[in-house]
N, C-alpha and C positions, 0 to 999 in steps of 0.2 A: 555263391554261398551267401549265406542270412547270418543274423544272433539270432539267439538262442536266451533264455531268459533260464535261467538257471535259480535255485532256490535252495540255498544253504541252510540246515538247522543245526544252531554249534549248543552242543550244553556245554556251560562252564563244572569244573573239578566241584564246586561246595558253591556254598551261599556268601562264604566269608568271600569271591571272588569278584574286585572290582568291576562292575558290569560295564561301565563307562570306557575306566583302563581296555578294557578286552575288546570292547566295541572297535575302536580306535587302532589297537593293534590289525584284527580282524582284516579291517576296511580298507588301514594302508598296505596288508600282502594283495586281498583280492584285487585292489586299485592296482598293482601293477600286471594285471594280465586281464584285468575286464572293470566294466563300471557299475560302483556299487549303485544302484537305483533308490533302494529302498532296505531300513533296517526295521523290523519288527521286535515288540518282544512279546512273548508268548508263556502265561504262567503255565508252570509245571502240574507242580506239587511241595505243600508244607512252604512254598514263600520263592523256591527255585524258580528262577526267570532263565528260559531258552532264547536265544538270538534268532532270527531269519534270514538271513542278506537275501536280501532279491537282487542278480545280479545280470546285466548284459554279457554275453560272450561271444567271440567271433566265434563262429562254427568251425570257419578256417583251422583253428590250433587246435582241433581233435577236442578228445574228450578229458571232462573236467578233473577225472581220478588224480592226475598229481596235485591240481589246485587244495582239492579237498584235501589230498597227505599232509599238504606244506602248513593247512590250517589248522589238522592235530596237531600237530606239532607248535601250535602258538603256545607259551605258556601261561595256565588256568584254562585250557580247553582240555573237558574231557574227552567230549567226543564231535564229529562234524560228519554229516553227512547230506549227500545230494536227496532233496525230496521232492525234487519237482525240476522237469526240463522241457520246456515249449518251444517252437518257433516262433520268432518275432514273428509278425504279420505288418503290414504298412511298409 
């Protein structure tokens, strides 16, 4: 089995949502089940900043759907979803 390079986009609930705070929360669930690589932000709309996590995953543990539940569920996350899933290569 390989990683897998997985690409989380989390919007946060509003603008008033600590980006930082959120980051950090974010970073310490995905850290316990794969390695954050890379944090992106990505402006929206009207001043809204989306999050990216680029993250490694074993292939080994299946697929990423409960990751992504456990990170709705962060509070100030409106929504998190998978946008992108590659094979490592090398």
């Amino acid at each position: 089995m390989a990683n897998v390079i997985i690409t989380f986009k989390i919007m946060p609930e509003s603008l008033e949502v600590d980006l930082n705070k959120l980051e950090k929360e974010v970073k310490e669930l995905i850290s316990k089940y794969g390695e954050v690589g890379r944090v992106e932000r990505e402006k929206v709309a009207f001043g809204l900043e989306a999050l990216n996590f680029i993250v490694i995953y074993d292939e080994k543990k299946g697929s990423p759907d409960f990751l992504e539940d456990n990170v709705r569920n962060v509070e100030g996350v409106m929504s998190a979803e998978v946008t992108d899933v590659r094979r490592q290569i090398g």
